[in-house]
N, C-alpha and C positions, 0 to 999 in steps of 0.2 A: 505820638503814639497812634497807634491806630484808631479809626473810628466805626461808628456801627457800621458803617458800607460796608467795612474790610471784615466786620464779624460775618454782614450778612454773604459776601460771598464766601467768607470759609464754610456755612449752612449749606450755600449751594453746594462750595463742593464734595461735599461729604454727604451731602443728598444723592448726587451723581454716583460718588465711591459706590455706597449701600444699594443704591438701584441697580452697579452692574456687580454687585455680590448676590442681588436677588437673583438676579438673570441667569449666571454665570451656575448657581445651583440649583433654578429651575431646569438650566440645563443638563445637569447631571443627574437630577432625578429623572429627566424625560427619557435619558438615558440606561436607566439603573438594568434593566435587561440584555441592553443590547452588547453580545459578547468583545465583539471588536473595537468598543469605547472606553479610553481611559480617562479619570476621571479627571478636572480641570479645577483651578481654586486660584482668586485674586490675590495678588501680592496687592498690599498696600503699603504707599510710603507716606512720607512726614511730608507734607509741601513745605517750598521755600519758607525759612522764616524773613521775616520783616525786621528791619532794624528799627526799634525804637530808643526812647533816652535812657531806658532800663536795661537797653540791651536787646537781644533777638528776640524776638515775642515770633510764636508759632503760628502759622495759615492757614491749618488746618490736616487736609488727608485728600492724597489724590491716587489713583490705579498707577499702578507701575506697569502691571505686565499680567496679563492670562497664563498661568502656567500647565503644561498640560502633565500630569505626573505618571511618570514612564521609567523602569529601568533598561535600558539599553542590555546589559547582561541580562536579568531574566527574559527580555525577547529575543533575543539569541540563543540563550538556550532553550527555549519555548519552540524556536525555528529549525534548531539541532532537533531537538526530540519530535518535530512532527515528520522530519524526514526517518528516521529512525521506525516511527510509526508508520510510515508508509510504506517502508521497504517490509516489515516482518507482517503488517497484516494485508497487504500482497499475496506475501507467501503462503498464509496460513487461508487466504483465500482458494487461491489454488490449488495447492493439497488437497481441500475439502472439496472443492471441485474432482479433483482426483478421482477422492475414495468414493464420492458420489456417484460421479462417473465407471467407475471400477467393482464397485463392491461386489456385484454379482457375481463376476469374476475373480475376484482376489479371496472369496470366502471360502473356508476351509480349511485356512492354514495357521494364519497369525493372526492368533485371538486379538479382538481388537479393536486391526485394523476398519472395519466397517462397523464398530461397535454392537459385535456379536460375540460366543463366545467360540465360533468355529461351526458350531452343529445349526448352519441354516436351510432352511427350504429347499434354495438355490442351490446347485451343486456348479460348486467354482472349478477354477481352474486344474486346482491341485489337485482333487476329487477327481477329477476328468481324466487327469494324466494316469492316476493310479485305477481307475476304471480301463484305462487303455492296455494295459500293462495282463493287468487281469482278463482281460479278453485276447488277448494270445497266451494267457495261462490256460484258461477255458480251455481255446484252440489245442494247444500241445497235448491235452488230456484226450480228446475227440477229433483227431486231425481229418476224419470226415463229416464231420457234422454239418449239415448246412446252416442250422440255430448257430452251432458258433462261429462260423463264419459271417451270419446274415450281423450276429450281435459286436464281431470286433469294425466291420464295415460303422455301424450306427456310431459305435463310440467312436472313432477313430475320423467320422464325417463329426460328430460333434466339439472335441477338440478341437479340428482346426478349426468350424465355427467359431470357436471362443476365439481360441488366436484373432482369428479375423475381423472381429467387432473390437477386440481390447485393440489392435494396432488401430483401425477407424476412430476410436475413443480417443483414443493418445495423440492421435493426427490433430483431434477436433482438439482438443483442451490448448495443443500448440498452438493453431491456430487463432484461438479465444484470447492467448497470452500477447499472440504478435497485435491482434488487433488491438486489445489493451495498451499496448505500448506508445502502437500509432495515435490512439486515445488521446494519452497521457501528452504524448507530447506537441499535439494542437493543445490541448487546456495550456499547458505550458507557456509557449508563445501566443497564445490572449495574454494569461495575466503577467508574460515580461510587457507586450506592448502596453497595456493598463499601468504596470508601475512605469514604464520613461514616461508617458504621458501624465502621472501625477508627481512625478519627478521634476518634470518642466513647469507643473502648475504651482506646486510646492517653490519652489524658486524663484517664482514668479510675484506670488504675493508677500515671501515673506520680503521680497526686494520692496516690494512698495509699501507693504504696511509697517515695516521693521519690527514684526513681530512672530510668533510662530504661527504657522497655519496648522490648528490640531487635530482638527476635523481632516483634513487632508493628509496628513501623517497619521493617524487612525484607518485612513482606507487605506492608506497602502502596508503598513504594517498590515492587513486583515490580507491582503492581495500576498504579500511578500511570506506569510503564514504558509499559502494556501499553493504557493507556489514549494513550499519545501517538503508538503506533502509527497510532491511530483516527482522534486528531483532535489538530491543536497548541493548548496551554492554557496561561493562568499559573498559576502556583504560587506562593505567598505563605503561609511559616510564623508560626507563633503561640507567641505562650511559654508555653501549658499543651501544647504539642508537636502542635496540631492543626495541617492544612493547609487553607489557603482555595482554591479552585479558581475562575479565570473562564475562559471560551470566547469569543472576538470580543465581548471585552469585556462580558462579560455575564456578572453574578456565577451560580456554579451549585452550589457548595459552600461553607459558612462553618460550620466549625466540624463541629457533628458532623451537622449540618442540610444535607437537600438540597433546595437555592433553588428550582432549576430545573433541569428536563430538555432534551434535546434530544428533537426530533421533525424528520421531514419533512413536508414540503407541493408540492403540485404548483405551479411557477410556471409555466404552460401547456405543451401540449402535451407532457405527459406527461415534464416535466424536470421530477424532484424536485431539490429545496434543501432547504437543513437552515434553522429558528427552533427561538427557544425555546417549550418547551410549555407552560409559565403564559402568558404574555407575548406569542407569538407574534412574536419578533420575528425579522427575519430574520438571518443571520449570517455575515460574511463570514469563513471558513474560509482560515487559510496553508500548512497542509501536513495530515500522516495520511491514512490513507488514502480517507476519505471525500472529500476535498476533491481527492484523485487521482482518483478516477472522475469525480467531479463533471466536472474539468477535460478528462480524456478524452473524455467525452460529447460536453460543451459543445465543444472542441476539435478535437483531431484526427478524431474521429467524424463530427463535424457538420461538418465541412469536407469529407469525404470524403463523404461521402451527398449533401452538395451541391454539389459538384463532379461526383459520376455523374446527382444528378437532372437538374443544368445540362445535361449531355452530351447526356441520353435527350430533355427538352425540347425544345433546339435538334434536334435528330436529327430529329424528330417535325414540327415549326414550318418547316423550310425542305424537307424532305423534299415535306411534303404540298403548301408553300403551290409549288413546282413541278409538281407531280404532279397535282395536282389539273384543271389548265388543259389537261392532256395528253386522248386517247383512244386509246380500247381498240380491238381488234381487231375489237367492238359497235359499235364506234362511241359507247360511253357516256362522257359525260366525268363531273368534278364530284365523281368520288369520292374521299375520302382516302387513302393507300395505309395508312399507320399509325393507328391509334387510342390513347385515353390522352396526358396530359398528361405524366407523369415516368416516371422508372425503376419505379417500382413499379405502372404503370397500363398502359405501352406497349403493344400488339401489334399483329399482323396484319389488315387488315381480312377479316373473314371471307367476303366471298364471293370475293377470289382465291385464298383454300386450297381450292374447290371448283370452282371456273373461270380459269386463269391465263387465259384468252385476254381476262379483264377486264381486264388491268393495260393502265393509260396511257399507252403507251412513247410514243405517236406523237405531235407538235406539232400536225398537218394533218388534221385529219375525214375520212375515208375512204381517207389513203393509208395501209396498213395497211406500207408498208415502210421508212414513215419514223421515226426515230428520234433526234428532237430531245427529247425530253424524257427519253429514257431516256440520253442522252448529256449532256444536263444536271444529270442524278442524279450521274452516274459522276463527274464534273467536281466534286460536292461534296467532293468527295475532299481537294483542295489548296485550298479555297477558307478563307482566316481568316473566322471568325465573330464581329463584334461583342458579341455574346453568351457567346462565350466567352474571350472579351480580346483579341479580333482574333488566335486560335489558331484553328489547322483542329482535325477530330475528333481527330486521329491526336496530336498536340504538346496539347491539352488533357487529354486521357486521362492521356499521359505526366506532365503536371506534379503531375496528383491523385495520381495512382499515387506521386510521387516524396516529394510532401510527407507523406502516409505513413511513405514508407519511413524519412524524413528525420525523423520524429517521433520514430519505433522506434528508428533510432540515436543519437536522443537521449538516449533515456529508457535503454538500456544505458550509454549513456557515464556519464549521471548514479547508475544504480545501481554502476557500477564504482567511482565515486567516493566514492561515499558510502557503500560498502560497506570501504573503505580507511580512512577518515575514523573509522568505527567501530569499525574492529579495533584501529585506533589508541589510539581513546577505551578502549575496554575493556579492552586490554594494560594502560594506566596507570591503568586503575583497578584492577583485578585486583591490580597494585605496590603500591598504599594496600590495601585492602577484602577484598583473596582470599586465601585460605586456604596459606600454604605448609607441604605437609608436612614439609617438611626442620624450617623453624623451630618449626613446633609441635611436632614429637618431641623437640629439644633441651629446648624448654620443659616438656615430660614428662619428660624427666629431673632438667632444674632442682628443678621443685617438688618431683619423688619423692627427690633427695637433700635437699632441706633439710625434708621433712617426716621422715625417718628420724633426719635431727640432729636436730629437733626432739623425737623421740622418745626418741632417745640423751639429751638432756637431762631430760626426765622421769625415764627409769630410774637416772640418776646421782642429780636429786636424792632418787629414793624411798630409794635406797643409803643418802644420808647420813642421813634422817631414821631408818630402820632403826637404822643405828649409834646417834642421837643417843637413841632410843626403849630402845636396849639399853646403854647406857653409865647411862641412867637408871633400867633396872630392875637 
């Protein structure tokens, strides 16, 4: 049967067990903050039993294995919904960049959208247009007046002002989106090269240690997180513990090897896309936040800018093609009243900011008090424009202005959502994965009483051998 030696080593080993059960959740409390750490807990097993004449007598308790505890499905869907997150508060980023950008201009119309109720300071867009409108009303009334001439000149210089700051705005917000992009996707390729690189390291120790490295599968979970922010990816594990990574189907990481990168490229007029950068291929993008600008740009942006270029065109195109056929107080006809093609081009033509008595009010050459053309301006007012979906200025303005706004309460509704969806997700994970201090201080006390039995068994058996050593001498 066995004797004290064999008691005293099963003391030690269970001295050892309890010491790295100390360790193992001073570890997890050292931890208990830190978001990217799940939490770790000692398997213990039975050591070998010993054969004795009674049969198998027990050896005590030795560590099996550090477990690190993780579920696989909720960090997948933890990794699903940061991409999701990334793509909708993108969007609702920009937007509010948008109306930020816009509001001065966009106010007026669709209560709202700049969170006002229409009646601001600022006199927007819409205001502007119907001020224009009303200044060749003026004009038809007084086809000589210089005040109303001098007064449809001012308004008529300050609409396309607007135009031409709201198209500068629109330019820069693109702009701010493309840069974002290019952004996104250097952060991107850091943290793909960061996860092969702990991919390789990962592989590496658990080949030598035969065990898990959890500490290292903890930073790249936090890496691989932070990466779906960016951009949505598959993930496909391996059983030396590496992950394989694709992007829109396009392998980009296997193993500790990185395949391919992401880059951008212009697909005209200065809308970057994302391919890949060996291969160039292009890449259709479902969520992160790259593919949220993208979609902003392409989307709401570009509908908006084309919906105001639409506006300033038709403004320009039925303005003139009236205007033009009229005469001046000169007697001159033929001249355009606006210049430029869109929002970003429009103005004045410049010899009636120096001469209003040029403007074409009159239908009839030489009667200087008629005002048929400048009552046919005014009249634009209510008239649907083919061009604009058979909408007047005033109901076309409105519907840009709404699908905006109708964008922005989207992309909040969606972030509400999906910000719910993930407190959700991280609560139950946090239940498996997180750190509780309550239970790890019990488990601090567990190990620290059964490493003191453990010691109390040492010191009994050193008693007996004392005795056995002094009965002997």
């Amino acid at each position: 049967m066995p004797g004290l030696f064999d008691t005293l080593n099963l003391a030690a080993r269970s001295l050892q067990a309890q010491q790295v059960g100390v360790q193992i959740t001073g570890q997890n409390l050292a931890n208990a903050n830190n978001p990217a750490y799940a939490r770790q807990r000692v398997d213990l097993q039975t050591s070998l039993a010993v054969p004795t004449a009674n049969g198998l007598q027990g050896s005590g308790v030795e560590v099996a294995a550090i477990q690190q505890v993780r579920d696989a499905l909720l960090d997948g869907q933890v990794r699903d919904e940061n991409s999701v997150g990334g793509f909708w508060q993108t969007q609702q980023s920009a937007l509010q960049n948008m109306q930020t950008q816009l509001g001065e201009f966009l106010s007026g119309t669709a209560a709202g959208v700049n969170g006002a109720d229409g009646a601001d300071s600022v006199q927007g867009l819409s205001s502007q247009l119907s001020s224009l409108f009303s200044a060749f009303q003026a004009l038809s009334a007084s086809p000589t007046s210089a005040s109303a001439r001098l007064s449809l000149v001012s308004q008529a210089q300050s609409l396309a002002g607007s135009f031409n700051q709201i198209a500068t705005r629109l330019n820069g917000v693109q702009a701010n989106l493309n840069t974002s992009i290019g952004n996104d996707v250097d952060s991107a390729n850091k943290l793909l090269s960061d996860i092969a690189t702990l991919n390789g390291q990962i592989a590496s120790a658990e080949a030598s240690t035969h065990s898990t490295a959890n500490d290292l599968r903890d930073m790249r979970e936090q890496k691989l997180e932070d990466l779906a922010k960016l951009v949505n990816f598959q993930a496909s594990s391996n059983s030396n513990g590496t992950v394989d990574i694709s992007i829109g189907g396009a392998s980009i990481i296997s193993g500790s090897t990185v395949v391919d990168t992401l880059q951008t490229y212009d697909a005209g007029g200065g809308q970057l896309k994302i391919q890949t950068a060996t291969g160039g291929t292009p890449l259709t993008l479902s969520g992160g936040s790259i593919q949220g600008a993208i979609e902003t740009r392409d989307g709401a942006l570009a509908d908006l800018a084309g919906g105001i270029n639409s506006i300033a065109s038709t403004l320009v195109s039925q303005v003139n093609s009236i205007y033009s056929a009229g005469y001046s107080l000169t007697g001159s006809t033929g001249a355009d009243f606006f210049t430029g093609t869109d929002a970003a081009t429009i103005g004045v033509n410049s010899t009636l900011q120096t001469d209003p008595s040029l403007i074409q009010a009159a239908s009839v050459a030489g009667d200087s008090g008629n005002n048929g053309v400048a009552l046919a301006l005014a009249q634009l007012a209510g008239q649907p424009n083919a061009a604009l979906g058979n909408k007047t200025f005033s109901d076309a303005y409105g519907q840009v202005v709404t699908q905006m706004g109708n964008a922005l309460a989207n992309a909040n509704d969606q972030v509400t959502n999906q910000q719910a969806v993930a407190g959700m997700l991280a609560n139950q994970r946090d239940s498996v994965s997180g750190v509780s201090m309550e239970e790890e201080m019990t488990n601090l006390v567990t190990f620290q009483r059964a490493y003191q039995a453990s010691a109390q068994i040492m010191t009994t058996v050193n008693q007996m051998l004392e005795t056995l050593v002094s009965i002997k001498s």
